[in-house]
C-alpha positions as CSV (number, residue, x, y, z in Angstrom):
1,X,18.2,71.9,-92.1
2,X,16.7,68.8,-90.5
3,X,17.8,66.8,-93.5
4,X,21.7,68.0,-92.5
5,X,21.2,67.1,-89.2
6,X,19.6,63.1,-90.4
7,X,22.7,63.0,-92.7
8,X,25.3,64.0,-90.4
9,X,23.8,61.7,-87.3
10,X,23.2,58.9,-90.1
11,X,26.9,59.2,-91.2
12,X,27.9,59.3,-87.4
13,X,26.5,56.2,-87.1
14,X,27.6,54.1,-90.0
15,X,31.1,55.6,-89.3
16,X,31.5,53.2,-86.1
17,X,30.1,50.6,-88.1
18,X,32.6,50.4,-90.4
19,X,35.5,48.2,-90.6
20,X,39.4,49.1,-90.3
21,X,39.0,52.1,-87.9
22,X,40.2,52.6,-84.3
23,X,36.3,52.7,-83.1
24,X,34.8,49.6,-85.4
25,X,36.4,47.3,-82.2
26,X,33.4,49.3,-80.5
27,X,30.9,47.5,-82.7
28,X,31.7,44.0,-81.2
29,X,30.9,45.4,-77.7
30,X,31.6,43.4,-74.1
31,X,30.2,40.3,-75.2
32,X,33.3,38.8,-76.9
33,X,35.3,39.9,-74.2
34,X,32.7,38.8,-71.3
35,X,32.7,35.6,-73.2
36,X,36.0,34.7,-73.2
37,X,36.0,35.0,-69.1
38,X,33.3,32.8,-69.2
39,X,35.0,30.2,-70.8
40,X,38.2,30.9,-68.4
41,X,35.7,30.8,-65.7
42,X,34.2,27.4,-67.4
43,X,37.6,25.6,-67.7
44,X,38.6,26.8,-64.3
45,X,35.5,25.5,-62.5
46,X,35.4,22.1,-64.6
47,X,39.2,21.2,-63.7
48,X,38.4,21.7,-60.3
49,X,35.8,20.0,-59.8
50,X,37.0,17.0,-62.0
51,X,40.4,17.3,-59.4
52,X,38.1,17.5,-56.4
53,X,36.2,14.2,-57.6
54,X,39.1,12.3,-58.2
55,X,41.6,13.0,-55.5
56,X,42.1,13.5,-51.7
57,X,43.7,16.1,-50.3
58,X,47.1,16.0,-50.7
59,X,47.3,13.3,-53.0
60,X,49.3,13.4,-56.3
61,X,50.0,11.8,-59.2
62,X,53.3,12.3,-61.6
63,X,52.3,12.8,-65.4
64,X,55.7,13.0,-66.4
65,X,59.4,13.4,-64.8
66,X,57.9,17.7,-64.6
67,X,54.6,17.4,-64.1
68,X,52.1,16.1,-61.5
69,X,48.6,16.8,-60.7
70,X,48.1,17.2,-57.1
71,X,45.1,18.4,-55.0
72,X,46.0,21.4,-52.7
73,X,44.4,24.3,-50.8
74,X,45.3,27.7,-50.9
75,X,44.0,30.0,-48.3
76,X,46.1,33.4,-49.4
77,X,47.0,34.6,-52.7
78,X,49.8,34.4,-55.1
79,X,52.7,31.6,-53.6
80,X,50.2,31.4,-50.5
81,X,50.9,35.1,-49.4
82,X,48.5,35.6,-46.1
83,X,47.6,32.0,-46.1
84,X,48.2,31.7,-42.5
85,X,46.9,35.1,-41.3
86,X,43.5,33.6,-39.4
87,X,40.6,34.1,-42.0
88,X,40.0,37.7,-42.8
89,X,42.2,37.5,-46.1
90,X,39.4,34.9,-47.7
91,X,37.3,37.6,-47.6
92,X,40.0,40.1,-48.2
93,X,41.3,38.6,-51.5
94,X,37.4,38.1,-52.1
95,X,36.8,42.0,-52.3
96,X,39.6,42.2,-54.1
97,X,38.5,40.3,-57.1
98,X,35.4,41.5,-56.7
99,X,37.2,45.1,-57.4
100,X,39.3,43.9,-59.7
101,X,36.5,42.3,-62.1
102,X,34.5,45.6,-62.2
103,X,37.5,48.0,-63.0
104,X,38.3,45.1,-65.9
105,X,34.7,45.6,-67.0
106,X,34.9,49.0,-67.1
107,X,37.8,49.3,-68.8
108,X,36.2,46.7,-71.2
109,X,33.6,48.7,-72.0
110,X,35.6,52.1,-72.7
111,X,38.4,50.1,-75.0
112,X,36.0,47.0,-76.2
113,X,37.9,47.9,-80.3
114,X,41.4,47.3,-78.7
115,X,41.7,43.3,-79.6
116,X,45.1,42.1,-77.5
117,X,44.2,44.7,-74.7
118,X,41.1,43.4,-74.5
119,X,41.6,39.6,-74.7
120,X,44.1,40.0,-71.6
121,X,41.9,42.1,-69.5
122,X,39.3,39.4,-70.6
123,X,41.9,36.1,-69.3
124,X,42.7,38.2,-66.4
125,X,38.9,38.7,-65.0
126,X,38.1,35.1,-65.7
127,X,41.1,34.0,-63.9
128,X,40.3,36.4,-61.2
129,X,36.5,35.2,-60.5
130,X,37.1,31.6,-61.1
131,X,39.3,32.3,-57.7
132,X,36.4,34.5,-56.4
133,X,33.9,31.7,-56.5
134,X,36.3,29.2,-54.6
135,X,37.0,31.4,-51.9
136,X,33.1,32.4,-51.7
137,X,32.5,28.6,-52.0
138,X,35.1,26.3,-50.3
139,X,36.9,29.3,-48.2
140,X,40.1,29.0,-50.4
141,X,41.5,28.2,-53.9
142,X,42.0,24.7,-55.4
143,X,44.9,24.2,-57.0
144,X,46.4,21.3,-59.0
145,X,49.3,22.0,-61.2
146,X,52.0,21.1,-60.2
147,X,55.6,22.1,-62.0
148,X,59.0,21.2,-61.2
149,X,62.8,20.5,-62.2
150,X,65.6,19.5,-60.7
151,X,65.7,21.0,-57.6
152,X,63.0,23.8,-58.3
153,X,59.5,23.5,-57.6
154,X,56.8,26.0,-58.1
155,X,53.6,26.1,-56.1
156,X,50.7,24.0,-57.5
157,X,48.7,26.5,-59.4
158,X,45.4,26.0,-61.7
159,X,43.2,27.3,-64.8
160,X,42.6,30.6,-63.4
161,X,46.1,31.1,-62.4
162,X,47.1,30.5,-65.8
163,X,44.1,32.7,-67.3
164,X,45.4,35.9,-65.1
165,X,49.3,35.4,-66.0
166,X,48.5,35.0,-69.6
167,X,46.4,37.8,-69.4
168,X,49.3,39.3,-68.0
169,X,51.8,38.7,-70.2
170,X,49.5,39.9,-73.2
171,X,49.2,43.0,-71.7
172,X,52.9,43.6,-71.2
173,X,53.1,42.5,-75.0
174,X,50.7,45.2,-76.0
175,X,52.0,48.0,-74.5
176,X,55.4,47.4,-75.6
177,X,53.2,47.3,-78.9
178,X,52.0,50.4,-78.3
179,X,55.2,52.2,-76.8
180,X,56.8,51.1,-80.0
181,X,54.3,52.4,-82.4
182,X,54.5,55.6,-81.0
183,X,58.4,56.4,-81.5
């Protein structure tokens, strides 16, 4: 009997070892996820801090006829939304990502063998703390990308703004992925 109960829990085990099923993913873990917001979290901080060494506020430079690199605050979120409204949304938006980062972890952790699922939660909480430690830090969000043609212009953005609408985008393109598989 015990030797039944070795070979079952032994075959358990090297089951979710094993390459090409739904649950091998789990075998990788939340360190190749975790990792890849660090290194959204790295590129974010280093751009900033490059941008905040080299310009003053408000000053830009044009890289090409679409593209300049300016040096802007944002106190609110997304398109400056609250950016006005006295103080409390620093800490609000703070919270929020906060929040945010330890759903994404959780949800990490129970679909860590879901690769495109996973590498968009992973952009998005990168994007979302890199934001997190300039508001903790300097009160609001550096941004310094700046877009525009003709007569549109979008508002400057940065590394971690691009991390979480990548990251956003990817996740859209999985679940049409997974819609579609199951028809």
């Amino acid at each position: 009997m015990a030797s039944k109960a070795g070979a079952r829990s032994g075959a358990k085990r090297s089951s979710g070892s094993s390459g090409g099923s739904a649950r091998s993913g789990a075998a990788f873990g939340l360190a190749p996820w975790l990792g890849i917001a660090v290194v959204a979290i790295l590129l974010d901080q280093v751009t900033k801090l490059t941008i905040l060494k080299t310009f003053q506020y408000g000053e830009f430079r044009p890289l090409t006829s679409f593209f300049n690199l300016v040096l802007v605050y944002n106190k609110g979120a997304a398109f400056s939304f609250l950016a006005a409204a006295g103080g409390w949304q620093r800490w609000f938006f703070t919270l929020l990502g906060v929040v945010a980062a330890t759903v994404i972890v959780l949800l990490l952790k129970r679909h860590n063998g879901q690769k495109m699922f996973c590498l968009s939660l992973s952009l998005i909480l990168g994007g979302a703390l890199g934001n997190v430690i300039d508001r903790v830090i300097y009160g609001h969000v550096i941004d310094f990308l700046d877009f525009h043609v003709g007569g549109w212009h979008w508002p400057a953005f940065n590394v971690a703004d691009s991390a979480i609408c990548v990251g956003a985008v990817l996740l859209v393109i999985d679940e049409l992925r997974r819609v579609r598989r199951g028809k």
